[in-house]
C-alpha positions in Angstrom: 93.8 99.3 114.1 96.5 102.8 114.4 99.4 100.5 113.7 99.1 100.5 110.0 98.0 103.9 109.7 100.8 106.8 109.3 100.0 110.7 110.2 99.0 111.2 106.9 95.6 109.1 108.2 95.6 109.4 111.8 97.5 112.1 114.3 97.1 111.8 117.9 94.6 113.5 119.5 97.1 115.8 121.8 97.6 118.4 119.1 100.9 119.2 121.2 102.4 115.8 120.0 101.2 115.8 116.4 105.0 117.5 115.4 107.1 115.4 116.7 104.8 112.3 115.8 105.2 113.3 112.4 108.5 113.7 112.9 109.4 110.3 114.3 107.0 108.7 111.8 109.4 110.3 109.1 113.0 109.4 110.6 111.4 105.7 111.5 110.5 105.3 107.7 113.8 106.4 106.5 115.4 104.5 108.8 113.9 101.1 107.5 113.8 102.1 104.1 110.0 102.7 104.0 109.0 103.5 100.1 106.2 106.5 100.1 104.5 107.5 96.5 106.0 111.3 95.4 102.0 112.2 96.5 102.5 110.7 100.0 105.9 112.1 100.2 104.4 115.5 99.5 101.6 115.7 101.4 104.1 114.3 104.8 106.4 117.9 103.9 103.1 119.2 103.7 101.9 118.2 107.2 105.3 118.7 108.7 105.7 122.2 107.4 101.5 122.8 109.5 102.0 120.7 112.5 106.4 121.9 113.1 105.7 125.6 111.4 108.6 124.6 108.8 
């Protein structure tokens, strides 16, 4: 089941999409107020800085 899974468990298989699905998956989660552990928080920079070369 992807719906309850975040990037930081699953990407999409199109490695051209993996940015800005990290991306969204961020802004969505602030949006709603979506609490992430300081780890997961990390390792979501982390990903974005691999996947968005920031």
């Amino acid at each position: 089941m992807k719906g309850v899974r975040g990037p930081l468990d699953r990407l999409p298989p199109d490695p051209g999409f993996r940015c800005q699905y990290v991306l969204r998956f961020r802004r969505i989660a602030a949006s709603y107020g979506l609490v992430q552990s300081a780890s997961e928080d990390r390792e979501l920079v982390a990903l974005t800085g691999r996947l968005c070369g920031t």
